[in-house]
C-alpha positions in Angstrom: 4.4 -3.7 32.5 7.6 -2.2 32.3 10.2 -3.4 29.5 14.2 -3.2 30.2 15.0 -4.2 27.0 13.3 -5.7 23.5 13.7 -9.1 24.6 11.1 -8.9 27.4 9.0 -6.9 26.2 5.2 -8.3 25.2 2.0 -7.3 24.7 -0.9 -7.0 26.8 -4.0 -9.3 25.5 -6.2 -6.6 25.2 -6.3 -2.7 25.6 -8.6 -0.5 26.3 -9.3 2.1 23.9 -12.9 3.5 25.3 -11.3 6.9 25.2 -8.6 7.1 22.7 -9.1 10.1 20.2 -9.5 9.3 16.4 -6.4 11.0 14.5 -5.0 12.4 17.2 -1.3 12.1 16.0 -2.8 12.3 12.2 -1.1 15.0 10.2 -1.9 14.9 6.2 1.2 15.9 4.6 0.4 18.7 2.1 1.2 19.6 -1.5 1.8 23.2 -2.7 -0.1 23.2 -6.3 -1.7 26.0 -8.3 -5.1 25.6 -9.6 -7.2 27.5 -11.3 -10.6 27.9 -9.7 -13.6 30.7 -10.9 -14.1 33.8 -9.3 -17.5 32.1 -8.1 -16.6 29.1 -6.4 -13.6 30.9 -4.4 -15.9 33.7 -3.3 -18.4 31.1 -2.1 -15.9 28.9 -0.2 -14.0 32.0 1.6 -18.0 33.6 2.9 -18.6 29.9 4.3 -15.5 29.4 5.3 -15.6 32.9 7.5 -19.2 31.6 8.6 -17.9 28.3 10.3 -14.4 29.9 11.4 -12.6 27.6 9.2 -9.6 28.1 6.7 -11.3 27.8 2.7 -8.7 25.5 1.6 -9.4 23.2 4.3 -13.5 23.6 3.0 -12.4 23.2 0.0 -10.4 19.7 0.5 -13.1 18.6 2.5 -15.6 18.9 0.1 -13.3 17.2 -2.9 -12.6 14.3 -0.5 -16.5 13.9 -0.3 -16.6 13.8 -4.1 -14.3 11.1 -4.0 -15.5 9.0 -1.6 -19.0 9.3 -2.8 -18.0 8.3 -6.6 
């Protein structure tokens, strides 16, 4: 369905979705912020984050965001 202008435009009654991709266009804005973390915790997030080829940080937001959504 091709639309010329807004005032003949409508939607379909159904679309298919069967192989759309979850978050595709999903970019989290980020936040520059200093915290202070011990030596520890930073030293075990950087050797698991260089064992799954991932960024730390992003290790690190992941498992906060599990925190929160388990409490």
């Amino acid at each position: 369905m091709k639309a010329t202008n807004k005032e003949n435009f409508e939607l379909a009654k159904e679309y298919d979705f069967s192989k759309g991709i979850r978050g595709r266009f999903y970019k989290p804005r980020k936040k520059t912020t200093t915290i202070r973390l011990d030596d520890d915790i930073i030293l075990y997030f950087k050797k698991l984050a260089s064992e799954q080829k991932i960024g730390y940080q992003t290790l690190l937001n992941a498992a906060l965001r599990n925190y929160i959504h388990r409490h």
